[in-house]
C-alpha positions in Angstrom: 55.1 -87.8 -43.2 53.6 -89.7 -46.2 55.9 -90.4 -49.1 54.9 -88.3 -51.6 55.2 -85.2 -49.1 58.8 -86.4 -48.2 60.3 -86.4 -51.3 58.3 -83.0 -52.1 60.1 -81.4 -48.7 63.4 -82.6 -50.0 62.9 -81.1 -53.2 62.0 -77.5 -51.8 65.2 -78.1 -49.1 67.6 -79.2 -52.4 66.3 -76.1 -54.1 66.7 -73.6 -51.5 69.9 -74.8 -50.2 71.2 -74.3 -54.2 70.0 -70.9 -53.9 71.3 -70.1 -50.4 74.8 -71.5 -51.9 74.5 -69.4 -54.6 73.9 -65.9 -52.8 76.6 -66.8 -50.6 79.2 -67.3 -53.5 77.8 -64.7 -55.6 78.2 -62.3 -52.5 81.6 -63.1 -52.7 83.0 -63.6 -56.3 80.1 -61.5 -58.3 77.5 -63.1 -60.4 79.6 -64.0 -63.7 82.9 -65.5 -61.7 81.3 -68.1 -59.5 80.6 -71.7 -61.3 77.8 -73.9 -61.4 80.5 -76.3 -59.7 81.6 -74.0 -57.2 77.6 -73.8 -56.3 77.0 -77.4 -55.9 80.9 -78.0 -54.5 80.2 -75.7 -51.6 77.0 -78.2 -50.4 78.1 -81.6 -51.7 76.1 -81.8 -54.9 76.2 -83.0 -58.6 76.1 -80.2 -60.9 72.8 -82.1 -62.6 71.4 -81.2 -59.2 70.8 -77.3 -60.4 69.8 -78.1 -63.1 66.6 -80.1 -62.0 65.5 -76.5 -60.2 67.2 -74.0 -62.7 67.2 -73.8 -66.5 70.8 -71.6 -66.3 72.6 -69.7 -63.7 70.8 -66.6 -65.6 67.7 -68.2 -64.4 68.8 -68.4 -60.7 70.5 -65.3 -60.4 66.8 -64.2 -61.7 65.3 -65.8 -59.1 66.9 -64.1 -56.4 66.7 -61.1 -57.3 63.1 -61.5 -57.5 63.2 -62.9 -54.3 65.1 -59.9 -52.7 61.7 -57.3 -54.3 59.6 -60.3 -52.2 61.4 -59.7 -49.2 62.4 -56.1 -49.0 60.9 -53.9 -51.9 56.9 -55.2 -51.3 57.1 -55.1 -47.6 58.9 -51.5 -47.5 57.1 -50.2 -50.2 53.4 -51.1 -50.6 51.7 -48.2 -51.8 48.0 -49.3 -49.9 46.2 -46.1 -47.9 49.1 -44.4 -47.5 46.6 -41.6 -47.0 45.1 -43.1 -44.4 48.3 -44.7 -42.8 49.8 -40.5 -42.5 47.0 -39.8 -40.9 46.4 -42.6 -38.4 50.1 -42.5 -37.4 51.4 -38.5 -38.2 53.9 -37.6 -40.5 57.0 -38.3 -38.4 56.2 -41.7 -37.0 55.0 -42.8 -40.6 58.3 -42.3 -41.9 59.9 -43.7 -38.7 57.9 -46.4 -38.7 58.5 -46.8 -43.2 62.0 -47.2 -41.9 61.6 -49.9 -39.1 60.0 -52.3 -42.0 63.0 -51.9 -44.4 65.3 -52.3 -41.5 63.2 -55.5 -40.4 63.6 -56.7 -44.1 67.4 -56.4 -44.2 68.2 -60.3 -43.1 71.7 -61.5 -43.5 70.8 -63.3 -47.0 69.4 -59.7 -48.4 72.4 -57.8 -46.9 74.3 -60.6 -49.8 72.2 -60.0 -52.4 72.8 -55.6 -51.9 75.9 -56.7 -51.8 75.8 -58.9 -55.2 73.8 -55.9 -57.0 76.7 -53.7 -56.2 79.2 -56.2 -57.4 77.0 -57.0 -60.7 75.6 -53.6 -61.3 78.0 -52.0 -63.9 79.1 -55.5 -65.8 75.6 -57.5 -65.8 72.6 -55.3 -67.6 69.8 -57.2 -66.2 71.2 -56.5 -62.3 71.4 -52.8 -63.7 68.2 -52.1 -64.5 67.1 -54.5 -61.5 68.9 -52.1 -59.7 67.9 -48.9 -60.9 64.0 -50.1 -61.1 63.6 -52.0 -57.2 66.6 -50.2 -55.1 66.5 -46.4 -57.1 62.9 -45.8 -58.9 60.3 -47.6 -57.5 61.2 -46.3 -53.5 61.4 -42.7 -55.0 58.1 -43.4 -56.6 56.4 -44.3 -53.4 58.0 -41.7 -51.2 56.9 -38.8 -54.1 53.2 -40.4 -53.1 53.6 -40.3 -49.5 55.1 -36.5 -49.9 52.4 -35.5 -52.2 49.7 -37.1 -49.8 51.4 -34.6 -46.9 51.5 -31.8 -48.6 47.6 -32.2 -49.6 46.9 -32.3 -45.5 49.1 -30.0 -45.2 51.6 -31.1 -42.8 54.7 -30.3 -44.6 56.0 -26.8 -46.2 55.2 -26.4 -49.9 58.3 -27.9 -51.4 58.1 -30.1 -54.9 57.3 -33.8 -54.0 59.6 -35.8 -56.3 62.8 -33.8 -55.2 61.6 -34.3 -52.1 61.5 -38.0 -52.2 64.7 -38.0 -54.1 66.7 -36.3 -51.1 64.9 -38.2 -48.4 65.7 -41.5 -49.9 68.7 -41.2 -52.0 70.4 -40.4 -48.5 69.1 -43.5 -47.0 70.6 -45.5 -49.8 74.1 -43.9 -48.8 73.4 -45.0 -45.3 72.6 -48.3 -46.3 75.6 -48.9 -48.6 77.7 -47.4 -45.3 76.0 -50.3 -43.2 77.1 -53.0 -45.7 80.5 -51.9 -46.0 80.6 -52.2 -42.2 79.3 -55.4 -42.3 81.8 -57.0 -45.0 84.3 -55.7 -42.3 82.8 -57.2 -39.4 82.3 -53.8 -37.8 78.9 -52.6 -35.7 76.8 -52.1 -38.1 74.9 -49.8 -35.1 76.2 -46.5 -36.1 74.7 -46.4 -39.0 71.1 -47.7 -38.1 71.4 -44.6 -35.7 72.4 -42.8 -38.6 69.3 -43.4 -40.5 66.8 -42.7 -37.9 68.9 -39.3 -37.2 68.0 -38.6 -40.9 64.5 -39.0 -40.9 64.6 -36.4 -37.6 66.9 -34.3 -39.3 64.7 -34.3 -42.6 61.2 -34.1 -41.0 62.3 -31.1 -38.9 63.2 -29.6 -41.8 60.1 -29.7 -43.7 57.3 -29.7 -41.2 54.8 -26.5 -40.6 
């Protein structure tokens, strides 16, 4: 490896290792009780360290957060030919297979940063609306497409499509907060993966023709 690209990969592995610190301790103690020098303390660096990545803690709690919508929002909820997709798969499987991807995107470090947003959510405004906008809105928002888009083939009885994306996915937000709690705990987090594919049966079967 040439110099230049040394010293470039040791920058990007300084960086993520800071932010990798960061969730971990933020996972634990909340966003506004864990220090710049408990970040860099917890992977031998000097506190000047951050700062060559990060402008403020604001900045890299900013940053992960962003990464989290990278990670689990776009991959879950892309709204390309959903149309299309419904049709190509069937109603059921779509959903099923909707699922899959935003089980496939919950890794150990976005399981820490749910677990941060909970912590942060009613003390830190910016988590808040981060909150409300990635994890609440924005999944309601592309579930009220993929309702409307069934009830224009019609595949599903004539019920409203926002209240029907709002029960469908507010209970899988339940399910997911059961399956973190579990995991803080140590406890099989298996019961509840069954628990969300048991709901999208449940919920299908409920509103198919």
């Amino acid at each position: 490896m040439k110099p230049g690209n040394e010293k470039t990969s040791l920058k990007r592995n300084t960086r993520e290792n800071i932010i990798d610190a960061a969730i971990e301790l933020f996972s634990e103690k909340g966003f506004s009780e864990a220090s710049i020098r408990d970040i860099t303390g917890r992977i031998g660096l000097r506190e000047s360290a951050v700062y060559t990545h990060f402008a403020n803690k604001s900045e890299l709690n900013g940053i992960i957060l962003e990464m989290f919508t990278k990670e689990v929002s776009m991959e879950a909820y892309t709204h390309d030919n959903i149309s299309s997709h419904i049709t190509e798969l069937g109603p059921k499987l779509f959903l099923q297979t909707r699922l899959l991807k935003l089980r496939d995107s919950l890794s150990p470090r976005t399981i820490k940063v749910w677990r941060i947003m909970h912590i942060e959510q009613f003390r830190n405004k910016e988590v808040r609306n981060f909150y409300m906008e990635e994890i609440l809105n924005r999944p309601v928002a592309f579930y009220e497409k993929v309702f409307e888009s069934m009830l224009e083939k019609g595949l599903i009885k004539p019920y409203d499509a926002r209240i029907l994306a709002t029960e469908y996915y507010y209970t899988i937000v339940a399910i997911l907060l059961e399956r973190g709690l579990l995991e803080v705990d140590k406890i099989d987090v298996s019961p509840a993966i069954k628990k969300l594919f048991e709901h999208v049966e449940f919920f299908y079967e409920a509103i198919k023709i």
